[in-house]
N, C-alpha and C positions, 0 to 999 in steps of 0.2 A: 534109299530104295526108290526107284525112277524107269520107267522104261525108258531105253539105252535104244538108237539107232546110227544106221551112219550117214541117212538126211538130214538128222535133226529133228522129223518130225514132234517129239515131244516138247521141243523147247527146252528153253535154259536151265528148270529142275535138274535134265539129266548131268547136263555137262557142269552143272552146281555141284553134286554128289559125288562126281568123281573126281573136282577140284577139291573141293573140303577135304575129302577122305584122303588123300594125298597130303596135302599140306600138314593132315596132324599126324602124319603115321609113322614120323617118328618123334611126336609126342605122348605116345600114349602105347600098350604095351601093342594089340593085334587090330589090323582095319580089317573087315570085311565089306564089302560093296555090292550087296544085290538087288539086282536089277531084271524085270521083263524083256527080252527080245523076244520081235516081229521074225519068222522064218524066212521073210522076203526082203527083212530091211535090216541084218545085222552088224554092228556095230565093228567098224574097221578093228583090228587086232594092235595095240599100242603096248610099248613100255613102260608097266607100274611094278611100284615099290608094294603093292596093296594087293590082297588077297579077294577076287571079284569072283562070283558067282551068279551067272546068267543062264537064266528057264525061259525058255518059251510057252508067249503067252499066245492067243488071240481073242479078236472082241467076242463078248460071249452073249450080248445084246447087239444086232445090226443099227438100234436107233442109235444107239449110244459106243460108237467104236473106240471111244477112248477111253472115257470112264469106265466100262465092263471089262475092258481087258486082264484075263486073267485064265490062272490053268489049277488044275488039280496039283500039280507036280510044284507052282510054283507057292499054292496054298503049303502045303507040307514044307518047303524050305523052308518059310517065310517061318512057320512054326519050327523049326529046327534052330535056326539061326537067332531068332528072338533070344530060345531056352537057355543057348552055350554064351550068350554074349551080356554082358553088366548093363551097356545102357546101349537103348536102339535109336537112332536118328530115321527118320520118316520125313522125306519130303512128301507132305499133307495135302491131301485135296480128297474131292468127292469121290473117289474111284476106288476101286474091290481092292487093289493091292492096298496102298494106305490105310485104306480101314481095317482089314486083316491086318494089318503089321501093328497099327496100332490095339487094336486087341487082340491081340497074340501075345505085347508085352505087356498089357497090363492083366490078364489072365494068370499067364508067369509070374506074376509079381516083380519084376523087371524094371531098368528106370527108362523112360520114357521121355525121348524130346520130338518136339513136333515142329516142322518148319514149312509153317500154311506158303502155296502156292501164291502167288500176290492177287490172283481173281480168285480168291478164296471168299473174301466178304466184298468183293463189286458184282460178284452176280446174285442175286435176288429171286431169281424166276419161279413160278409153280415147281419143276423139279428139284431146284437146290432146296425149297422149304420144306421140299417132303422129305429128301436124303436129310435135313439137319437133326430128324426126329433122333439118327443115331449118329449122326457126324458130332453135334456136342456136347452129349454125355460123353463120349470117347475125349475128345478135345478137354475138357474141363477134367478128365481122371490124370493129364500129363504132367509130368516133373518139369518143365520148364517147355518154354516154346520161343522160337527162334523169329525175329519178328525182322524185314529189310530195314525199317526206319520206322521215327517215332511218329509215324505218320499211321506207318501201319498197323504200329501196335495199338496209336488209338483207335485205331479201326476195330481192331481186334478186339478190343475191350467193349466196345458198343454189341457186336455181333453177339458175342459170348453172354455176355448179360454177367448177374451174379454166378460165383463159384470161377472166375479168369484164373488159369493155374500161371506162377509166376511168366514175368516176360523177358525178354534182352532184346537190343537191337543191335541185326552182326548184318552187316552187308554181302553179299559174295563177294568172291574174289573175280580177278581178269582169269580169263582163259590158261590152261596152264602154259599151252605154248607162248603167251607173253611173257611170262616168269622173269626171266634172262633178257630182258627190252626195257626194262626199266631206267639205264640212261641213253636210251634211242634217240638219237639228233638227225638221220638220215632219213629222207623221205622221198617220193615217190615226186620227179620232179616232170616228167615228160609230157604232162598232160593235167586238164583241169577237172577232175570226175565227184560229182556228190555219188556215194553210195546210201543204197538201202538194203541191208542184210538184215532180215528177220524173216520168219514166219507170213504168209500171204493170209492174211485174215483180218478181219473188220477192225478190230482195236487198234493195229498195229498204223491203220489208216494210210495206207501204200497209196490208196487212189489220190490223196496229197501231194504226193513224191512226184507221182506220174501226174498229174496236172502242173505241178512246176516246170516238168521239164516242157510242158508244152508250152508253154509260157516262156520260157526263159528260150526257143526255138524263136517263137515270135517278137523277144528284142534281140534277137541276133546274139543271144553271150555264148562267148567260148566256153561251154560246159557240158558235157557228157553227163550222163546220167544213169547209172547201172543198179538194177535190181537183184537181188541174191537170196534163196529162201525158196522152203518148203509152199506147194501151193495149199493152202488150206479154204478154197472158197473164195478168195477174191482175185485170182491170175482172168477171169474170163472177164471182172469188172475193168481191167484196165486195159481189154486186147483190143480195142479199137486207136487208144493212146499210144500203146506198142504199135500199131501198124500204120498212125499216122506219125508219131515222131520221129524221126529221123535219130536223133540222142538220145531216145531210148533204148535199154536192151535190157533182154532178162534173161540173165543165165542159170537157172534151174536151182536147185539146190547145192547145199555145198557140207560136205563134214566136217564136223568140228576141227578137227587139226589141221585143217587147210583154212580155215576164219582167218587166224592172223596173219596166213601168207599174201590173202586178199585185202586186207584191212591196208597193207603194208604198199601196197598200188592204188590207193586212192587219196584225195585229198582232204575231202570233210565229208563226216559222215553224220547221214542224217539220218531223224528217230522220230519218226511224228505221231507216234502212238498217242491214243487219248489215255490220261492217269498213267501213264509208265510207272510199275511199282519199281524198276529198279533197272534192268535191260543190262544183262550180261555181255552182252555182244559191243552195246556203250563203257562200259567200264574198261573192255579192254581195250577199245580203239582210245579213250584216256591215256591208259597205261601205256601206248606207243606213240603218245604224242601228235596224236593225231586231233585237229580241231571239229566240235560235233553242233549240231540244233538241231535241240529238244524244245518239244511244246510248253507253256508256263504250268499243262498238268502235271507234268513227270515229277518226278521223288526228286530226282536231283536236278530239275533246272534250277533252284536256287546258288547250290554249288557252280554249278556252271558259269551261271551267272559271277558269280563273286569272284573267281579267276579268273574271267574271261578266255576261257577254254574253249571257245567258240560263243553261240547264239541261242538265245532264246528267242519262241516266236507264239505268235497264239494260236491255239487248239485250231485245226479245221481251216487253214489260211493259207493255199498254195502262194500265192503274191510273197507272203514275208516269207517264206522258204527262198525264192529264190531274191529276195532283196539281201537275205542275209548274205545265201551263199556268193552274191555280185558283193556285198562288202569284204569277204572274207577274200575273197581272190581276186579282186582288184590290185590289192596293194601287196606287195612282198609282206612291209612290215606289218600288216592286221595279221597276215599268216604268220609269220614267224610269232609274234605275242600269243597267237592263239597256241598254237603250237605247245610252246614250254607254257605257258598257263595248262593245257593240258597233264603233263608231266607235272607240275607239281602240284595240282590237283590229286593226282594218282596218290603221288606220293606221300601227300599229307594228311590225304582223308582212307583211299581206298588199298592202302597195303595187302597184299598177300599173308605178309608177315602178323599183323595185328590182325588180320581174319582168322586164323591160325591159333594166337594167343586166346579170343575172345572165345574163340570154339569149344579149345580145351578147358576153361574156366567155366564152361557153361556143363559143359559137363559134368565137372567136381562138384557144381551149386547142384543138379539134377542129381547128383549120386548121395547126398549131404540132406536131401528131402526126404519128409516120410508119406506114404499113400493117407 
């Protein structure tokens, strides 16, 4: 359950939802997939194996356009689909749908998995403490919760206090359009480009990206520099750096099924978000062997690190962005190791396949629980 668009605006939740739901569906007897659409933003029309049911929603608080989004029409599914269905998966967070879904099934007596959003326990604010009055009573009544890493889950164990309903840690999967790219060895050779594909908003720390490239203008390196992603608040922080670099450009948002076609024309793709709890959009540029640098917050610069799948660099530090990306494209062979360090990276840690198995087992333990 995620609202679905075909900017992206919601971020990786949605495009997590309908990878997973795919991957297990023919493990298990029926999928269902529903999901919120925007009237003005919906979701290109694709070929699945999976049964999807999408209501239109809209914000129902102006302060809060994300979190309120919600409909009368899509309360009623949400209750419909809970009642007919064994166990409900709920990508979790502070917002009307998830909290309805989750107490809807446990109303039903239903089993219950919850798979918290990764700024589930980083934000803190006056309003997330007020929403927790009923976010963790709901949260602690769940059959199982689906945690990206054990990072998070200790997190999750702090946030929750006493009463934590059990945990696993399953990572997403790459994009489903990468599936089939898993021995990718071709790349994109005609040019030198660092990409930034995510979301334009404060965590994701783009104004990093775009201060490299100006930087990397000012020692002359042959590097392009391309932004890609929904604006969410920070497009008007960097439009003085767009209008004076010359190697910058920001091409607008993009839909999910076109990610991998673009991933597939660049060379290293960078991520300089602060605490990255996992970044979907990084796993898959992995999975096609493509080399990346991520901050030392991120969930998986360690991995990174250990295959040399590209670069680690520190939080908030345009300079090492672009020292890495001059190491990484200087020399054929740094690329080429980074490269297949990426690929078997993929392959050893971040399977499809083993997101899939660990899904469906999480399940059986959720159905195998008593309230």
């Amino acid at each position: 359950m995620a609202l679905r668009s075909n900017s992206g605006a919601y971020g990786g939740p949605a495009d997590t939802a309908l990878n997973q739901s795919e991957l297990i569906s023919d493990r298990v007897e029926a999928v269902t997939l529903l999901s919120g659409v925007v009237a003005t933003d919906l979701p290109s029309a694709g070929a699945t194996a999976i049964t999807t049911v999408e209501v239109t929603v809209r914000p129902l608080l102006p302060a809060m356009p994300i979190a309120s989004l919600g409909s009368w029409s899509i309360l009623r599914q949400i209750w419909l689909q809970t009642g007919i269905h064994d166990v409900t998966h709920v990508s979790f967070a502070r917002e009307i749908i998830p909290l309805w879904a989750a107490f809807s099934t446990i109303v039903q007596r239903k089993k219950l998995v919850l798979q918290p959003h990764g700024m589930l326990t980083a934000r803190k604010g006056p309003k997330q403490r007020a929403l927790d009055v009923v976010t963790k009573p709901l949260f602690r009544r769940a059959d199982l919760v689906v945690a990206l890493t054990s990072d998070e889950h200790r997190a999750l164990s702090r946030w929750i206090g006493q009463g934590e309903p059990p945990t696993v840690a399953i990572g997403n999967p790459p994009l489903r359009e990468a599936r089939d790219t898993s021995t990718h060895t071709e790349w994109a050779e005609s040019t030198r480009e660092a990409l930034f594909l995510a979301r334009l908003e404060p965590r994701k720390r783009v104004m990093d990206f775009a201060q490299a490239a100006a930087l990397a203008a000012k020692r002359e390196l042959d590097i392009n520099f391309a932004i890609v992603g929904p604006d969410q608040g920070d497009l008007e922080t960097i439009s003085d750096l767009l209008r004076a670099s010359p190697n910058l450009l920001y091409e607008g948002a993009l839909p999910a099924t076109k990610v991998v076609d673009r991933l597939l024309q660049t060379t290293v793709f960078v991520l300089p978000s602060f605490r990255e709890p996992w970044g979907n959009v990084l796993v898959t540029a992995l999975a096609l062997g493509i080399p990346v640098i991520v901050t030392e917050s991120a969930a998986l610069a360690e991995v990174v690190a250990q295959y040399r799948a590209g670069r680690v660099v520190p939080d908030g530090s345009p300079e090492h962005i672009v020292d890495a990306l001059e190491d990484l494209m200087i020399s054929p062979d740094s690329l080429k190791e980074a490269r297949l360090g990426a690929l078997k990276l993929s392959q050893d840690e971040l399977s499809s396949r083993a997101s899939a198995a660990k899904l469906v087992d999480s399940y059986e333990r959720a159905q195998g629980t008593k309230k």
